[in-house]
N, C-alpha and C positions, 0 to 999 in steps of 0.2 A: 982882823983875821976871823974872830967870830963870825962879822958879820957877813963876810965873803964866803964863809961856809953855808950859812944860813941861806943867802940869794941863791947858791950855787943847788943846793937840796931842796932848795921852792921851786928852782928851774927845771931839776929831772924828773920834780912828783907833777909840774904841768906838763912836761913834754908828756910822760907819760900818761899821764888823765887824756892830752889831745888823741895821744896814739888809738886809746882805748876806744876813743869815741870816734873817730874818725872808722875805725874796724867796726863797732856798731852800727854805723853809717850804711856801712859797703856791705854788712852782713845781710839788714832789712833790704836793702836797695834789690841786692841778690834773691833775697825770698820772696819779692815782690813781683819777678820776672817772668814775664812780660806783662808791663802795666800798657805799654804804649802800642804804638802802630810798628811793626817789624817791616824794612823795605829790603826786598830781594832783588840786585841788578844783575840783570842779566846784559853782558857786553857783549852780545848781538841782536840780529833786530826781532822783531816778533815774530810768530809762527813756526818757528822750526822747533827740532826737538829739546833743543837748552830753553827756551824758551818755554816749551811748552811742558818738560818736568817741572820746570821752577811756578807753573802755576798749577802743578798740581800739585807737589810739597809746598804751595803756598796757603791752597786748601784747606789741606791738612790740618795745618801748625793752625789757622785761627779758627777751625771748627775743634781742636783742642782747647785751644786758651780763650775763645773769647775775645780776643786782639783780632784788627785790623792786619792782614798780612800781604803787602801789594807788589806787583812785581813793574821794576821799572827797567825797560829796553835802554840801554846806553851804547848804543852800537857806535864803530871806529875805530881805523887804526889796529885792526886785528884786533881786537879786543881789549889794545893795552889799555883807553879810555875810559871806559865802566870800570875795568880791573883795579885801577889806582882810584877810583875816586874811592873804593872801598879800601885800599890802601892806606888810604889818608882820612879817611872817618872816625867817628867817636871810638874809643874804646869801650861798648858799652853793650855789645852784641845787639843794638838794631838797626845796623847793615849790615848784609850779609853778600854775598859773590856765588851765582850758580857760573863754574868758570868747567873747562873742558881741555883735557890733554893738551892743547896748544900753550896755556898757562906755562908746561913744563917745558916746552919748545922758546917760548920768546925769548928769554937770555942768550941763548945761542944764534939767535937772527935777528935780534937786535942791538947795535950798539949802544944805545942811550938810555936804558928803560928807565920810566922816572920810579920803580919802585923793585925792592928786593924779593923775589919770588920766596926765598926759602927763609926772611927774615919776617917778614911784612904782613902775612898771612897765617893763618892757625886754621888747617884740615880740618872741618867735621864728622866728615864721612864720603865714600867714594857714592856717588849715585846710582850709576852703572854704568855699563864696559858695553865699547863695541869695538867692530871689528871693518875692517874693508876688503874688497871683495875687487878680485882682477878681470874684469870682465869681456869678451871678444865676440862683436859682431859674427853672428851663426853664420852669414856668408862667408865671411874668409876661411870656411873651412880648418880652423884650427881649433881643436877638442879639448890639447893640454898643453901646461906652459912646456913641456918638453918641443911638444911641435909650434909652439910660439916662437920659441928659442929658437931654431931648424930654419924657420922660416926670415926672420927679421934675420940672421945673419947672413943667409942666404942671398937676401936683397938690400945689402945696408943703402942708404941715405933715403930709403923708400919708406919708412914706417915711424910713427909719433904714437906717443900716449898722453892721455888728457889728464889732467886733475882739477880737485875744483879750489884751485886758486893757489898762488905763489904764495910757497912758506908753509902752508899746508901739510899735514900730515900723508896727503895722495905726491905730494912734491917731492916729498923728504923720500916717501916710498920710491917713487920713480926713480931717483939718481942714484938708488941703493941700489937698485936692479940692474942700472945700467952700469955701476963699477961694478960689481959683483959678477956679472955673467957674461961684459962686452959688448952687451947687444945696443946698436946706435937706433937711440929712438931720440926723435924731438918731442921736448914738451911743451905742451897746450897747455896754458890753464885758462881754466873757464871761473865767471863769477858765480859759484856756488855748483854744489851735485847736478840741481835739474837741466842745465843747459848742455853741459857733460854728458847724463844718459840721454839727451836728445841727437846728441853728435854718433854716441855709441850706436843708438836705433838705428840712426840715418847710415852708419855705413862711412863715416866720414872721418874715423880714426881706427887704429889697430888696436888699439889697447886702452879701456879705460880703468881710473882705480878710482873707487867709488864706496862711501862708506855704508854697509847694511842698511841701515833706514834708508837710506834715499834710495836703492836698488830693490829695495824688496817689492813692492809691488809690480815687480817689473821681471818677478823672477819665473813666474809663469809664459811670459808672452812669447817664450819660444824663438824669442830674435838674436840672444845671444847665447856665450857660453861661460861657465864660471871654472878658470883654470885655477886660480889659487888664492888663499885669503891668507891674510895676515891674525897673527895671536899667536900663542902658543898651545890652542887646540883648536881642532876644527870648528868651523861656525854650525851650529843649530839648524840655520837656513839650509845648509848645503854639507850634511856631513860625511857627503859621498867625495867630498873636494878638498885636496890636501892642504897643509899650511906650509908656507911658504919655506919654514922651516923643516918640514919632513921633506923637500924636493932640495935641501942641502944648504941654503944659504942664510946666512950670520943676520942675527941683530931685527928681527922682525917679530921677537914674540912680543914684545910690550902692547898692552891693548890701548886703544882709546877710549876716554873714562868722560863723565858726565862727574864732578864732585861739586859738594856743598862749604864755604868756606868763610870764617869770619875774619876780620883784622886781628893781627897777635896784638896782645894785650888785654882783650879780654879777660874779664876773668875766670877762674878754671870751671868753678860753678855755674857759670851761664852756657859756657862750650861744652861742658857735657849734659847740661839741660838740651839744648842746641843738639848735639849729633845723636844723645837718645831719640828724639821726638822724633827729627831726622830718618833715621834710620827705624822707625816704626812704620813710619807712613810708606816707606818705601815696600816694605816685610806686606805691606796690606794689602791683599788680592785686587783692589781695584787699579791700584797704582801702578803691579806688577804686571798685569794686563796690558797697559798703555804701554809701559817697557817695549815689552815683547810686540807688542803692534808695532815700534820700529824698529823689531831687530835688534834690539840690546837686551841684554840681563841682568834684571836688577842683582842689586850688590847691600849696599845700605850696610856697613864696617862700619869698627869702634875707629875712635878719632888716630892713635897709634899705628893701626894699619894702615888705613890712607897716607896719615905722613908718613911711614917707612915707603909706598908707591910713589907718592912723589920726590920724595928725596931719591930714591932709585932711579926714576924716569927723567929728573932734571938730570943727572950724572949720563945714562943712556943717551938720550938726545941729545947734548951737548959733546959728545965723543963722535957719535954719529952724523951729526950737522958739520963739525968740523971736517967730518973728514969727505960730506961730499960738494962741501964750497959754497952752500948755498948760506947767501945773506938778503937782507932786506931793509933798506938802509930808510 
């Protein structure tokens, strides 16, 4: 009996010696951070604007730390590809996910997804917010979605709207518009913004919905019109032009967001190392510049906020997906 006391009291003073040193471990490991090279995927392809914040909060972070900080393009599959391999990466905060509003969309359009959106991942900070912009070839003569509306019912089976691409945040728009107000448009979708405003230019759809960066250089040309944006305030670009939600209709103010995101499990130390730095780089005149050069505005929130937008946003789209049919299998 003694001696099974004695084993039993050598056993909990090493379990606890392990514990002790094992938390020693993780505490240096944490103070040390970042020793290594930090990779940023970005799950679409190069040059556009996910792409091109994620290199310059990529910038950033190693002209703070000293680290290597490299941004790797994982395009596919809407995104889901780049998205899950950081998914399924180390626990260790160096991968990270520059991922965008559609993150909170895929559950609802896809059956299968190989990873849990609101389990799998840990918000750092939102990037920044944009908006989309309903745009109408200046020849058709239509100035505001009221005389859109007048018009397109006036001639049903005659009128489509473009987006740029099935599942899409321009898709989800379109079918919103179309329960909502009756008005029978076909929809186009195009592979990405620029082939859309080339359709728009051309005169070759009634209606396109188009996100701010890719429109804005295009807002001067005089060739179309801007009847109504999405958000729940007007756009910067155009704040002579109502949001969709002051012309009466439901479930349009949620913006599209540009955010920073590591796999859950990290530790709490390195994610708020992570969404501080984060969120500095963005707060910094140069960065906030390039923002604005597409059309967005920067944001850069504590970790807390962003996760309360996306847990809001997954709930919003998935109410709203459901209800207007759209899957993508």
């Amino acid at each position: 009996m003694l001696l099974t006391r004695l084993l039993t009291t050598s056993m909990k003073a090493l379990a606890a010696l392990l514990t002790v040193c094992l938390l020693s471990v993780s505490s240096l490991a944490m103070a040390d951070y970042p020793e290594r090279t930090i990779r940023i995927i970005v799950p679409y392809p190069a040059g556009g604007a996910t792409d091109t914040l994620a290199r310059q909060i990529a910038q950033g972070m190693s002209e703070t730390w000293g680290q290597s900080v490299i941004v790797d393009n994982r395009p596919g599959a809407s995104g889901i590809t780049g998205s899950n391999q950081v998914a399924r990466s180390r626990k260790d905060g160096y991968t990270l996910l520059m991922g965008i509003v559609a993150l909170a969309q895929l559950p609802a359009l896809h059956a299968n997804l190989p990873f849990d959106v609101a389990e799998d991942f840990a918000p750092l900070t939102e990037v920044a917010r944009s908006q989309n912009l309903l745009v109408v070839p200046k020849s058709h003569g239509i100035a505001t979605f009221e005389e859109l509306l007048a018009r397109v019912k006036a001639e049903p089976g005659e009128h489509s709207y473009g987006s740029y691409g099935n599942g899409t945040s321009a898709h989800i728009y379109g079918e919103m518009l179309k329960q909502q107000t009756g008005m029978d448009l076909v929809h186009i979708p195009y592979r990405g913004a620029a082939p859309l405003i080339t359709d728009v230019l051309g005169e070759r759809l009634t209606l396109g919905i188009v996100d701010a960066g890719s429109v804005r250089a295009h807002l001067d040309s005089g060739r179309f019109n801007v009847i109504a944006v999405t958000g729940a305030e007007r756009s910067e670009l155009v704040p002579e032009v109502p949001t969709l939600g002051e012309l009466g209709l439901e479930n349009f103010d949620p913006y599209g967001w540009f955010g920073m995101f590591a796999p859950a499990g990290v530790p709490e130390p390195i994610l708020e190392t992570l969404s501080t730095e984060i969120a500095r780089i963005i707060h910094s005149d140069e960065v906030s510049e390039v923002m604005r050069g597409f059309g967005l505005r920067p944001v850069g929130n504590d970790r807390e906020t962003f996760a309360e937008t996306v847990r809001s946003d997954l709930d919003v789209w998935t109410s709203v997906i459901e209800q207007t049919g759209i899957r993508i299998e």
